[in-house]
Backbone bond lengths (Angstrom), bond angles and torsions (degrees), N, CA, C in turn:
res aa  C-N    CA-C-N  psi(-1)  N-CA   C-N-CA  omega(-1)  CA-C   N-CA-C  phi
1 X - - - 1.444 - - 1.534 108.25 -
2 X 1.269 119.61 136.82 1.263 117.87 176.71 1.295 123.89 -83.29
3 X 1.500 127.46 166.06 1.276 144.19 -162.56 1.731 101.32 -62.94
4 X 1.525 130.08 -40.59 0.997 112.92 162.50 1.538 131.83 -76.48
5 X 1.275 104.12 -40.04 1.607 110.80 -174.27 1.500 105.36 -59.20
6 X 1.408 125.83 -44.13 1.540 122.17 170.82 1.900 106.77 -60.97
7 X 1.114 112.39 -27.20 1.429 113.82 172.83 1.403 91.30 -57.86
8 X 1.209 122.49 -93.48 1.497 134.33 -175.76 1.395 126.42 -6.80
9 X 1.459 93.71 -67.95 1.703 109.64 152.79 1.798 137.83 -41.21
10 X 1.231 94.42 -37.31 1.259 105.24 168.69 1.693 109.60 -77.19
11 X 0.900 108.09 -57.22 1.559 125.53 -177.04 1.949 94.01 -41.99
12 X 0.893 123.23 -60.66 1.587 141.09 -165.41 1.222 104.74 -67.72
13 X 1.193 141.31 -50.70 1.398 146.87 160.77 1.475 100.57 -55.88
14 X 1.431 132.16 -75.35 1.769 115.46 179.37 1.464 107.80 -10.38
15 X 1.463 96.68 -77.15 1.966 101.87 -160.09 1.731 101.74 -71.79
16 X 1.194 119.33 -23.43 1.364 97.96 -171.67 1.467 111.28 -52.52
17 X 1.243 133.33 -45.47 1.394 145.63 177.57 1.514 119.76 -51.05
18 X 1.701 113.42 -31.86 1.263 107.55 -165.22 1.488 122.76 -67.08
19 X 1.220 114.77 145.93 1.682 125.04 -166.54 1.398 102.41 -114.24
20 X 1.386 130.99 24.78 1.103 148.27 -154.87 1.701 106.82 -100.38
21 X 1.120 122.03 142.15 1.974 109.89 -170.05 1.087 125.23 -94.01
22 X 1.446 138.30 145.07 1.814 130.12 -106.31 1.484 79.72 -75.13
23 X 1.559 124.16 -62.05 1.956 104.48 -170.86 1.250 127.05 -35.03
24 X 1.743 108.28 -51.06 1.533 96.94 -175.76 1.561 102.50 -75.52
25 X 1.047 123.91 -19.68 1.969 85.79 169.18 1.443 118.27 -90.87
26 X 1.028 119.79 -23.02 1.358 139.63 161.79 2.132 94.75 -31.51
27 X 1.329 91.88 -66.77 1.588 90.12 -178.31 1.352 123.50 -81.97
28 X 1.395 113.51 1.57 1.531 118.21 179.74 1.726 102.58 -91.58
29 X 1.519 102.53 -38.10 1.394 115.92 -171.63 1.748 102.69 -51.13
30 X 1.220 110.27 -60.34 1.519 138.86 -175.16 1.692 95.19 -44.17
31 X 1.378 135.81 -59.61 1.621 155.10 -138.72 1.637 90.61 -92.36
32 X 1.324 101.99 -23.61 1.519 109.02 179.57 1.130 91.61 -75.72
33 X 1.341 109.05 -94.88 1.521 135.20 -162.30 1.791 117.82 -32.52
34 X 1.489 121.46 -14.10 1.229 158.44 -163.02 1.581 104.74 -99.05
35 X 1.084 104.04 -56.64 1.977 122.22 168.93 0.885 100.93 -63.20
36 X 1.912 129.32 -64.06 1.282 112.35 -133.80 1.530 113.04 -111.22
37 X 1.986 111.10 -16.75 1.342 95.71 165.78 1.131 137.00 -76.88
38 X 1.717 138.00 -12.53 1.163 151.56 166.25 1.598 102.12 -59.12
39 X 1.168 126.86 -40.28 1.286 121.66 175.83 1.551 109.95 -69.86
40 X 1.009 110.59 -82.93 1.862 125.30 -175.46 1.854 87.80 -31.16
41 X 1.341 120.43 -44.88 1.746 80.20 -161.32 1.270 97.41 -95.31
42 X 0.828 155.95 6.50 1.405 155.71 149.58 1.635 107.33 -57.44
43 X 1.120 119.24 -19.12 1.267 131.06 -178.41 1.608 116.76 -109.18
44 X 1.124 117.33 -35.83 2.029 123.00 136.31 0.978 124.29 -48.10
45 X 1.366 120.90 -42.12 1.726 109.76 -178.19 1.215 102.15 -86.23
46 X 1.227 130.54 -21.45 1.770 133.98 -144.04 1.997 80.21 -93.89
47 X 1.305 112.74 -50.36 1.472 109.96 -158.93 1.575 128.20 -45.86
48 X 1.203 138.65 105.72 1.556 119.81 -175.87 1.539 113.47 -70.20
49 X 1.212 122.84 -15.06 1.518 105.21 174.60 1.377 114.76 -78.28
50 X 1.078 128.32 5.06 1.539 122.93 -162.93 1.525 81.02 -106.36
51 X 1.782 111.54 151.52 1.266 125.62 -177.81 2.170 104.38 -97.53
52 X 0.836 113.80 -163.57 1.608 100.55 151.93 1.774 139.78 -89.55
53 X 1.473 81.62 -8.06 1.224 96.86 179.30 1.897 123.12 -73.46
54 X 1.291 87.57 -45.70 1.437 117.89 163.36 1.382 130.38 -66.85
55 X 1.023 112.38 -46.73 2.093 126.48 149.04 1.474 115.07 -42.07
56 X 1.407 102.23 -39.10 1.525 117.90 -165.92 1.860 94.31 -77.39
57 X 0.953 96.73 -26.21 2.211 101.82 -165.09 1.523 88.48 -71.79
58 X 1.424 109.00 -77.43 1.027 139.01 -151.58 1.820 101.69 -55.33
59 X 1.797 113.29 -38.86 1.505 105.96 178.91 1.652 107.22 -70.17
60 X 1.464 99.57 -25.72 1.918 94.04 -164.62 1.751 89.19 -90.53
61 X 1.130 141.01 -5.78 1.460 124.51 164.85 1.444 108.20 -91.99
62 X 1.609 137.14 2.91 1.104 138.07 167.28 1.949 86.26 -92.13
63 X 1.021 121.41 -73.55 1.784 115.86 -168.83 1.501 107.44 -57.58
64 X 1.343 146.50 -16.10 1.017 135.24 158.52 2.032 110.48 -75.06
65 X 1.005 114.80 -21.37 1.545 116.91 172.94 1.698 110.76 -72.28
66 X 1.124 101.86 -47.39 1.572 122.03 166.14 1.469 114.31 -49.37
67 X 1.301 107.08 -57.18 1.474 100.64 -169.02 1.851 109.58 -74.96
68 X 1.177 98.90 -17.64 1.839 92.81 165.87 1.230 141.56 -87.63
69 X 1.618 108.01 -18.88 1.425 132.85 143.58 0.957 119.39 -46.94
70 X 1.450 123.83 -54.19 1.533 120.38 -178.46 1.728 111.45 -86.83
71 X 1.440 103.80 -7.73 1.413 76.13 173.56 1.970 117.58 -110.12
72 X 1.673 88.83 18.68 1.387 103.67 161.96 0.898 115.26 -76.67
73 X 1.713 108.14 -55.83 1.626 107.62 -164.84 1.782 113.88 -67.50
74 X 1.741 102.00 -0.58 1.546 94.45 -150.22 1.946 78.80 -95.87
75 X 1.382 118.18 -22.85 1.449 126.78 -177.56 1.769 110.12 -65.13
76 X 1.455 102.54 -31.13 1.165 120.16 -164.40 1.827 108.94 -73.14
77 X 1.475 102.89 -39.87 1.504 129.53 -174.58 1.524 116.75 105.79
78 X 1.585 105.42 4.98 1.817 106.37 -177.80 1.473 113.28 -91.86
79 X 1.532 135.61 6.25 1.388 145.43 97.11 1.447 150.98 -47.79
């Protein structure tokens, strides 16, 4: 498994557990997603083992994570 996808994994298990009430994760989700996609793709494009094909997975499973965050937080009212 690679260095991101075990990232991922880890990341996914955290929140799966949380018992936390829909705003505050709603806004934790967001504080994440805020940190961690500016990093990770800077770290996809930057990577030489990744082909484009694979950059290409990995950016649209970072913008599909994004787009549900924001349209939590935007459900939530913290957008």
């Amino acid at each position: 498994m690679s260095k991101i996808r075990r990232w991922l994994f880890v990341m996914s298990l955290a929140f799966a557990g949380c018992a936390c009430p829909d705003a505050q994760r709603a806004s934790a989700d967001l504080a994440t997603y805020e940190w961690f996609a500016p990093m990770m793709t800077a770290y996809v494009n930057a990577d030489p083992k990744l082909d484009d094909g694979a950059k290409r997975i990995h950016l649209r499973a970072l913008e599909a994570w994004g787009q549900r965050v924001l349209a939590d937080a935007k459900a939530r009212g913290l957008r």
